[in-house]
N, C-alpha and C positions, 0 to 999 in steps of 0.2 A: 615400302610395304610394311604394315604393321606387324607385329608378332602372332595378333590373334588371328590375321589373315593369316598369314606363314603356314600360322599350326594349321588351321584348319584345312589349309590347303595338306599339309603331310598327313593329316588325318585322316582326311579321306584317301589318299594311298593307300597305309596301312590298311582302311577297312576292308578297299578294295582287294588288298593282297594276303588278309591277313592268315589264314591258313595257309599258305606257300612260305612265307617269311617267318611266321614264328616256328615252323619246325626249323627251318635251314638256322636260323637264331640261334636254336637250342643243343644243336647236333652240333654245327661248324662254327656258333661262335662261343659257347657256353659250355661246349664237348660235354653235354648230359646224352648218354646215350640210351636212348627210348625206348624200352618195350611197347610200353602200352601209353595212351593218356587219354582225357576227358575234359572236355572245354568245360567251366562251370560259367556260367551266364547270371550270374546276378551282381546285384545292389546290393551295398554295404548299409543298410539303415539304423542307425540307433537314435544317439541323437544328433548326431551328424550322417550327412549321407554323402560318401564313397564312391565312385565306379572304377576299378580297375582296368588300367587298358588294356589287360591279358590276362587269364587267369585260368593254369589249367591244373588238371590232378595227374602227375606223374607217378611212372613205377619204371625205374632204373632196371638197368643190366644186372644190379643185386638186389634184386626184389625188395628195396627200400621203395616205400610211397610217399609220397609228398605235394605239397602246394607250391607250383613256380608261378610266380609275381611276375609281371614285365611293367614297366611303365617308360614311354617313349620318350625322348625330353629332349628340346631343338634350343633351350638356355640353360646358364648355369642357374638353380636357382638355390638362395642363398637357405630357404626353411626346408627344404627340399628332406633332410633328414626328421624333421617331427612330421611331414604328411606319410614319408614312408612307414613311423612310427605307430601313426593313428590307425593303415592299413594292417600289418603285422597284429596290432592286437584285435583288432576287428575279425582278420580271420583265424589265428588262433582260438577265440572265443568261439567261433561258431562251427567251424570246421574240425578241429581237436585233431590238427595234421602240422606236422613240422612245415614251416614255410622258408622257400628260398629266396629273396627279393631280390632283382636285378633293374637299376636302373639302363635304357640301353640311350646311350649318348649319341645324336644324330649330328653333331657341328663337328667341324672340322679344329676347332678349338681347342684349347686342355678342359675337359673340365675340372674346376676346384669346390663342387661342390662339399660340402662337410659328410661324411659319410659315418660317421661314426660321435654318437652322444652318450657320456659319462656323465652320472647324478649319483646321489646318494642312494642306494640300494638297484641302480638304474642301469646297466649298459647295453648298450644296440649298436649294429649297423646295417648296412647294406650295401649290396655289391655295384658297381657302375660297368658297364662292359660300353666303352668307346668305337664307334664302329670306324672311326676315322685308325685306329690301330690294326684292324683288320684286312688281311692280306686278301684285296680288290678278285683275285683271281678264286676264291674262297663261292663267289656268287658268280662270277665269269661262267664258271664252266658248267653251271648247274643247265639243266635243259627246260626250265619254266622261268619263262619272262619276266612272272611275275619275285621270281627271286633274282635275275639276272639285273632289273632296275636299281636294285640296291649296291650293286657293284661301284656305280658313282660314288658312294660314300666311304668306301673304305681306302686303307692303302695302297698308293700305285707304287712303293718301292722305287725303284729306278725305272719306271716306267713314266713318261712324261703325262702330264695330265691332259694334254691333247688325243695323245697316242695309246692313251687307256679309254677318252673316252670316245673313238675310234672305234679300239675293238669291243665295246660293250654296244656302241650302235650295229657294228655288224652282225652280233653275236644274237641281239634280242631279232634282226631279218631273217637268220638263220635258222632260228627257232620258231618264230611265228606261224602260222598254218593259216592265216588270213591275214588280212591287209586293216581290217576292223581291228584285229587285234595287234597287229603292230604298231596301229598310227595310236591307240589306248596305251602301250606301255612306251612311245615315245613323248607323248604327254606326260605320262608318269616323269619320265626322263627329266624333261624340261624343269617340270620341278621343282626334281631332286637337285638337280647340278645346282640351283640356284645357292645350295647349300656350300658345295665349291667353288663356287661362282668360276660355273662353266658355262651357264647360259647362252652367254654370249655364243661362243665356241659351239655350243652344242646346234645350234639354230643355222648359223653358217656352217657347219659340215652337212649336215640334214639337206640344207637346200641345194649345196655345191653336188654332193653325191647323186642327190635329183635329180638333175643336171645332166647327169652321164650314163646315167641305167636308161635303158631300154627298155618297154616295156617285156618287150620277147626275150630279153637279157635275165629280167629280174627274176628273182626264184620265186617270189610268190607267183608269178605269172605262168613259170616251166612245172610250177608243184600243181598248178590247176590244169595247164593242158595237158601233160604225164600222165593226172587224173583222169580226163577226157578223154585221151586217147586208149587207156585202160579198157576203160568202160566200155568204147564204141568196139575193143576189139572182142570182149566179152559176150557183147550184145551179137557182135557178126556170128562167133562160134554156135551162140546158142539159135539162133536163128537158122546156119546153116545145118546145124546138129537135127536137130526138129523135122529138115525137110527130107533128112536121109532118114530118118525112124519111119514118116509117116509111108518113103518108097520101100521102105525094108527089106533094104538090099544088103546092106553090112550089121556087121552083129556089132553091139555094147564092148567088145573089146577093140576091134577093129576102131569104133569110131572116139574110142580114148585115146588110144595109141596115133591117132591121125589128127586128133584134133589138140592133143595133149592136154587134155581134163581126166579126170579119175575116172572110174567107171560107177562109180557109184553117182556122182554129176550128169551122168547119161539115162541112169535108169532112174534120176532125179524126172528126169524129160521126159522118160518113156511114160512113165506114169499121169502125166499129166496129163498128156493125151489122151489119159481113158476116163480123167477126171471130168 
């Protein structure tokens, strides 16, 4: 698979995720802690033109403000520090806001990109944050899918890469609330692993697990009927609620305390009947 395929395959992940990820980024892997922020949505134009692949306006826990930079990067790349360069003054120039640049590193690789350039009256750099250093359970535990996919990329410590990407399969079933959306962040899934090259793995656990659920077993199926059965008991109450107002035989407290709804939910009822 080629690199431009690759990317754009992670690319369109991130878009897909990208307000769930880039806070969980910024809080659990960059520990900038948020008050406030502000997505800024443009183009860098002069006479080159720029897009940043993240760009928001922060205000820290000490009321400092500022410009955080993200740019996603799936190779080392060797100019990597004069594009972060040409960004930095581009928004300094227009923004008039301290900016903090972070490259966020998606390979499981070292990176050795150059991060830092010395000249004559000159010096810069920029930060690299490695997601493959980052402690796997950091996204694990989060309760949005769309941050829990990223778990693939970081570290599993003494946790086997099997056995991590086990519990991040179960973990995104556990959290889903449809079936639409689980079978979307297990795609995500697929990939991401491709990056740890767990694909393999990840496709045969998937199908083997498949395998053994039940439909009546599986939780998305017990969180729909749970639902349904909910409702139909909801629907009984109020139905049979209705037919004792219209004989009006028991009063608004009797048939709260009998039916265990509020009494305000009864003379929700009462009233409509006259509606």
């Amino acid at each position: 698979m080629s690199n431009k395929k690759e990317g754009n395959q992670y690319d369109k992940i991130f878009k897909e995720n990208l307000e769930s990820v880039t806070l969980a980024l910024i809080e659990k892997v960059l520990q900038i802690q948020v008050v406030s922020y502000e997505k800024i949505k443009d183009d860098l134009q002069r006479t080159i033109e720029r897009k940043p692949d993240q760009l928001l306006k922060i205000t820290d826990q000490s009321g400092i403000t500022f410009l955080l930079h993200l740019e996603f990067q799936l190779i080392n790349e060797p100019r990597m520090v004069y594009r972060m360069l040409e960004y930095r003054g581009m928004l300094e120039r227009k923004y008039e806001l301290d900016v903090l640049q972070y490259v966020i590193f998606l390979s499981d690789q070292k990176p050795d990109m150059v991060t830092h350039l010395v000249k004559r009256d000159l010096s810069f750099k920029f930060n690299i944050a490695p997601l493959s250093s980052i402690k796997y359970e950091l996204f694990l535990s989060s309760g949005k899918g769309d941050e829990i996919v990223f778990a693939i990329l970081g570290d599993f410590g003494n946790t086997s890469p099997q056995q991590a990407a086990r519990q991040i399969y179960e973990r995104l079933r556990d959290t889903s609330t449809s079936q639409l959306e689980l079978d979307r962040h297990l795609q995500q899934l697929r990939v991401l692993a491709n990056l740890r090259k767990l694909t393999d793995y990840i496709e045969t656990m998937i199908d083997s697990i498949s395998k053994y659920i039940k439909e009546e077993d599986d939780i998305l199926f017990k969180r729909g009927e749970r639902k349904g059965k909910l409702e139909g008991e909801q629907k009984g109450k109020t139905e049979a609620i209705l037919k004792f107002l219209k004989d009006g035989i028991l009063t608004t407290q009797q048939l709260a305390t009998y039916f265990d709804v509020t009494e305000e939910f009864v003379e929700d009822l009462r009233k409509s009947l006259n509606t």
